[in-house]
N, C-alpha and C positions, 0 to 999 in steps of 0.2 A: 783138656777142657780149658777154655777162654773166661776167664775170670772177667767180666766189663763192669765199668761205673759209670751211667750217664748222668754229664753235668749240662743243663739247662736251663733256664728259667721259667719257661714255659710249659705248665704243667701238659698239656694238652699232647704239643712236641713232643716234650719226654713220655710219654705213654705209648705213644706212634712207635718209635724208636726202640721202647721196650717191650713192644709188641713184636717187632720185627724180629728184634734180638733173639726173642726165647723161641721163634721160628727156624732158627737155625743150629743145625747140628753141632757138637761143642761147642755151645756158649750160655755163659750161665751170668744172668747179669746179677751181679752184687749189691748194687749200689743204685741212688739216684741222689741228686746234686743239685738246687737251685739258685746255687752262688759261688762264687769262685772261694770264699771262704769255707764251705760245707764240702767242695769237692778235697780242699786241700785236707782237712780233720778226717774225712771218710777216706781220703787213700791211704793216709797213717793208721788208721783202724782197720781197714780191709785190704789192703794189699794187692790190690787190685791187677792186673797182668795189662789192660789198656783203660785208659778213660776219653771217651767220647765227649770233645769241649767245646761249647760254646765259646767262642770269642769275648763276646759281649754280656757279662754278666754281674751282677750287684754286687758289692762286697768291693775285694779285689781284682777281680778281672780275670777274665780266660789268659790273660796276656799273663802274670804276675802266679796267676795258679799253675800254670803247667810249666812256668821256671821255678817253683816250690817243689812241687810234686817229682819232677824227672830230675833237682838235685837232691831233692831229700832219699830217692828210691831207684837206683839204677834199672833195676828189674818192675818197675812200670813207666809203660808207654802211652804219650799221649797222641790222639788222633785230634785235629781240628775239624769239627763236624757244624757247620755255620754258614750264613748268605752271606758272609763279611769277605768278600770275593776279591774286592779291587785293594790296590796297592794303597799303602803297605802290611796289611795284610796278614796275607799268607808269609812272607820273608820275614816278618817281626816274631811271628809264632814257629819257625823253622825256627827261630834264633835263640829264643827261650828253648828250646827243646821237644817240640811236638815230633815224630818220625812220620807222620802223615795227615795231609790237608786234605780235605771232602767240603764239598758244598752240598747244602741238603736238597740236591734238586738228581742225585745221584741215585740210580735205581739199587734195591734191596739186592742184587746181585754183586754189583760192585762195592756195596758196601762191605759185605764178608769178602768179598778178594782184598779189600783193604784189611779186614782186622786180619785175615789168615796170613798174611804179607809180614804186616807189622808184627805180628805174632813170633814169627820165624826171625825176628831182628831184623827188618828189612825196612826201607820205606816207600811211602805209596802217597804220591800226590794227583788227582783226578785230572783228565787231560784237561781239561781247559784252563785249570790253575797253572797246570806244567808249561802249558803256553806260554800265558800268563809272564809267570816267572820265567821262560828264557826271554820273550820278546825282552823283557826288563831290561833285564843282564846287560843283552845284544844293544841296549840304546846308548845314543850319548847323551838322551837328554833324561834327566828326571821327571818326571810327570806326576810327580806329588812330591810337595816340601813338606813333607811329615818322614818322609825315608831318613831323615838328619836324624831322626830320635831316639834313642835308646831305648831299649822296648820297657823300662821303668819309665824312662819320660814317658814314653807313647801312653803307657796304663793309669798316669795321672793327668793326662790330658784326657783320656776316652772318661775319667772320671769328673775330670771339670768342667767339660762342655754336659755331661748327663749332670749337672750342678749340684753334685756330690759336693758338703762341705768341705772346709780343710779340717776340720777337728774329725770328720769323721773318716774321712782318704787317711788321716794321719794313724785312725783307729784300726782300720783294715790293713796298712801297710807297715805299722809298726813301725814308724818312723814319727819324729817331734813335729808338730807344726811349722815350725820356723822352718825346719828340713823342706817340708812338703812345698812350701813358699819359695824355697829357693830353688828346688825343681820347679817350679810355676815360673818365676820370674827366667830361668834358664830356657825353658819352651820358648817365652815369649819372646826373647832375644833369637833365641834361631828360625823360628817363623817368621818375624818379621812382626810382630803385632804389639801392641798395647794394652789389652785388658781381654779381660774372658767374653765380654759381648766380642769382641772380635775374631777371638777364635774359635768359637763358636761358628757366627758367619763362614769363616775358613774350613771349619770340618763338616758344614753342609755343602760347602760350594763344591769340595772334593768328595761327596759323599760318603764319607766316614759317619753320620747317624744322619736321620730321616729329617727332612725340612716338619716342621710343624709349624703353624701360625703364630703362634706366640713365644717363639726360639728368641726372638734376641730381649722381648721384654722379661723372659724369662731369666736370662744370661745378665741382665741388666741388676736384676733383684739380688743375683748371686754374686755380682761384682759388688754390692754394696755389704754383704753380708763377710764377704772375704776381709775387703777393707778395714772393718774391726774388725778381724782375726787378728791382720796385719800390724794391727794398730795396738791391738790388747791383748791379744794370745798367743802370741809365740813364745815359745819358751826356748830355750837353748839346746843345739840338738845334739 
């Protein structure tokens, strides 16, 4: 029997999902997850055999939770289950530790080829990601300057463009504010950018999160809120 934990934020999603789930033979879902913090506390308390992850989710991150989870518990596997398709991606989630990437556009058959896969200790990436990822490999050119990032960087970056404060990235991540600052300040040095209104810009332009209308007046309000962080709340990390 398949032991599963689905983490998503979407309640709607995760119902779909866990609807499927208990449609198929050995699988018993344990769990559900709507933060990357909730999934990391529910796989120490359920023990879960695979967790089905959003990428993108509140708290700490799909990115950050499933390098918790796969070094805290050798014996659970994480699957990336997400429309978070293009680069960097799928490689930053292979690097934390996930053994298989799904896009949810992936029919209910392939999805149990995936868990029964990963199940056996194997991994399973869906063909178009597997693409994906060799064309990558095969090129000489980079085609997103977010590849430089360590997938800590990347998960305080996918936190400060969604204008996650620093007190509270510092709360999900267990890390001091000044820390979190200096990851912030290190991003912006290898991007190439200046302030969070701009890299913000930069992770719609590479669509890393959805344009919205009001992204950079947003990004704008959050750069001032940083500033006094910067200014008053760092502490020593």
């Amino acid at each position: 029997m398949m032991r599963v934990l689905v983490a998503d934020d979407q309640s709607l999603v995760r119902a779909g999902f866990v609807g499927l789930l208990r449609d198929m033979a050995q699988v018993q879902v344990v769990g559900e997850a709507s933060s990357g913090d909730e999934a990391v506390a529910l796989c120490r308390e359920l023990n879960p055999d695979i967790v089905l992850m959003e990428v993108v989710l509140p708290g700490m991150g799909g990115l950050e939770a499933t390098q918790r989870i796969t070094s805290y518990d050798r014996f659970t596997s994480v699957i990336a289950l997400t429309n978070c398709t293009q680069p960097p991606f799928p490689a930053q989630m292979l690097k934390a530790g996930a053994t298989g990437y799904l896009t949810k556009q992936v029919t209910p058959t392939e999805l149990e080829q995936a868990l029964r896969r990963v199940f056996l200790g194997k991994r399973y990436v869906c063909h178009s990601i597997a693409e994906d990822l060799a064309s990558y490999a095969l090129s000489e050119n980079v085609d997103t300057p977010f590849e430089v990032l360590s997938h800590r960087e990347m998960q305080i970056m996918l936190m400060v463009v969604n204008c996650q404060k620093v007190n509270a990235i510092s709360q999900s991540l267990h890390l001091s504010p000044k820390t979190v600052n200096s990851y912030r300040y290190r991003i912006f040095e290898k991007l190439n950018v200046k302030s969070d209104v701009e890299l913000v810009l930069l992770a719609v332009q590479h669509g890393l999160i959805p344009q919205q209308p009001l992204t950079a007046k947003r990004a704008t309000r959050h750069d001032a809120r940083t500033e006094a962080v910067d200014q008053n709340g760092a502490d020593a990390a």
